[in-house]
PADO-446053 format. One record per residue (C-alpha): residue number from 1; residue in one letter; x, y, z. Coordinates in pm, whole numbers. Example, Ala and Ser with C-alpha at 12.3 -4.5 7.8 and 13.67 -1.06 7.14 Angstrom:
resi_resn_u_v_w
1_A_1230_-450_780
2_S_1367_-106_714
***
This chain:
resi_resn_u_v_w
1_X_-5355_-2782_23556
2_X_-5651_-2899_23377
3_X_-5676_-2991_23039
4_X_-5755_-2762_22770
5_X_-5814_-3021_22492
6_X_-6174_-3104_22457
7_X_-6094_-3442_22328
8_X_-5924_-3504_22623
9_X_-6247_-3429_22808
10_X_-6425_-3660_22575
11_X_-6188_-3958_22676
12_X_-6289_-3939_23009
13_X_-6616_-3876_22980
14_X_-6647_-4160_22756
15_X_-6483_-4382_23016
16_X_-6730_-4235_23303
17_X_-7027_-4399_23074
18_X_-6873_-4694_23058
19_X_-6832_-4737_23396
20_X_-7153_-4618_23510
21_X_-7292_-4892_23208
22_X_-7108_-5187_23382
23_X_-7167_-5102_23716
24_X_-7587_-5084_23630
25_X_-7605_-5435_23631
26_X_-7547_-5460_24018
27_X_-7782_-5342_24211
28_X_-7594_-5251_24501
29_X_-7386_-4990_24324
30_X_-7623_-4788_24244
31_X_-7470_-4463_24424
32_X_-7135_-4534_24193
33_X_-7387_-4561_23887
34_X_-7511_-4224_23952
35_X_-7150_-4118_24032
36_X_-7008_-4181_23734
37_X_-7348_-4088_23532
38_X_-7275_-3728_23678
39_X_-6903_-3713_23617
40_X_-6968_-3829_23228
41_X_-7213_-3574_23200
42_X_-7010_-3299_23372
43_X_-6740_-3395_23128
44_X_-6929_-3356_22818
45_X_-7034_-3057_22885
46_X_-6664_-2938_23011
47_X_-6524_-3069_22659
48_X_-6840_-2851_22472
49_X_-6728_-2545_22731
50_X_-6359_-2636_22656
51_X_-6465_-2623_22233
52_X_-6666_-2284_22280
53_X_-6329_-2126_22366
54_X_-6441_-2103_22734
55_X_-6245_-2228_23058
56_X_-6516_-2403_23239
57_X_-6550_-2380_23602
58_X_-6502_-2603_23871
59_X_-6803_-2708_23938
60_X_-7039_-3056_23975
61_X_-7348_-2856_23902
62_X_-7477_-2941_23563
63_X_-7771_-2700_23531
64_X_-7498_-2422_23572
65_X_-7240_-2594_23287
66_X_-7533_-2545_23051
67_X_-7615_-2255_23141
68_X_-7284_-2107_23043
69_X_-7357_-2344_22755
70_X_-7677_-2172_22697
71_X_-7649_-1908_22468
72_X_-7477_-2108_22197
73_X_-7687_-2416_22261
74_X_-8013_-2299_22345
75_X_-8135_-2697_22324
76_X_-7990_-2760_22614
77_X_-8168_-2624_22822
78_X_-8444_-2882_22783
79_X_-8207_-3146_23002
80_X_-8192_-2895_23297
81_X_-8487_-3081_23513
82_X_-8286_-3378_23504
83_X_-7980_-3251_23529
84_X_-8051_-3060_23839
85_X_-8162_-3390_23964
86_X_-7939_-3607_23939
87_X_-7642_-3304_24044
88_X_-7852_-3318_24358
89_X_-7745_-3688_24449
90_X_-7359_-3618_24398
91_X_-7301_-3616_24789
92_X_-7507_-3945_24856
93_X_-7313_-4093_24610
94_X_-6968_-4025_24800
95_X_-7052_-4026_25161
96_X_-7211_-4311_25403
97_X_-7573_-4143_25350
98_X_-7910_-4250_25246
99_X_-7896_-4276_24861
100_X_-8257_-4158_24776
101_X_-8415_-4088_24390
102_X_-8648_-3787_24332
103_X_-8974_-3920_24283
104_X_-9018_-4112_23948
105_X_-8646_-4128_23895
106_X_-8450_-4418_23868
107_X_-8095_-4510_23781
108_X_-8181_-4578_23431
109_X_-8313_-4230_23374
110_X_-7973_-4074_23490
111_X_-7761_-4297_23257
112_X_-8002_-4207_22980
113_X_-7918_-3795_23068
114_X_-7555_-3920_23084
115_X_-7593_-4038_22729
116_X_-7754_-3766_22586
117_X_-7553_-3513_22694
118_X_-7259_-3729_22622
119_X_-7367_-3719_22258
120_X_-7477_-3349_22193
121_X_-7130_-3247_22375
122_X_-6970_-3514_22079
123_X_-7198_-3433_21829
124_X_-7094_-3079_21793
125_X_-6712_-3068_21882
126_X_-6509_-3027_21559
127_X_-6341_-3322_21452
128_X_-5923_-3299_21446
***
């Protein structure tokens, strides 16, 4: 049964950005970087989904967490290059395959989406 506490969400996605902010200073982790870049992200937006009133789905895909997000947020939709990116290197992340960036995209980019949409999703759920 999942959660239906935003702040809950929050927690974890909080402790995804830490992780993936550790982990960036080795090099050869940069598939569990983008890992936990993704799942923080994902998170946010869960906990923003979770705030709206909404169940969100079960899904890695970011692009379609804000679009459900969309309506309400209409600012959001400005991250959806990225995030369609960087939801598109979840399975070379987890399985023994080559991890390879879109063109001109770079770990660093990824934890900077992470962040922002860490921040918007914190930024606008009501404090208890």
């Amino acid at each position: 049964m999942e959660a239906k506490d935003p702040y809950i969400w929050m927690k974890y996605a909080e402790a995804d950005m830490k992780t993936a902010l550790v982990l960036a200073g080795m090099s050869d982790l940069s598939g569990q970087v983008i890992f936990h870049a993704l799942q923080a992200a994902g998170k946010s937006l869960k906990a923003l989904i979770i705030e709206q009133g909404i169940n969100p789905k079960k899904t890695r895909d970011l692009s379609s967490l804000i679009a459900d997000l969309a309506t309400q947020f209409p600012e959001l939709v400005q991250f959806v290059p990225k995030a369609v990116k960087l939801t598109s290197l979840y399975t070379s992340t987890r399985y023994p395959v080559n991890l390879q960036f879109p063109q001109g995209e770079s770990v660093d980019d990824f934890i900077l989406l992470a962040g922002q949409l860490l921040k918007f999703a914190k930024d606008r759920i009501a404090k208890p």
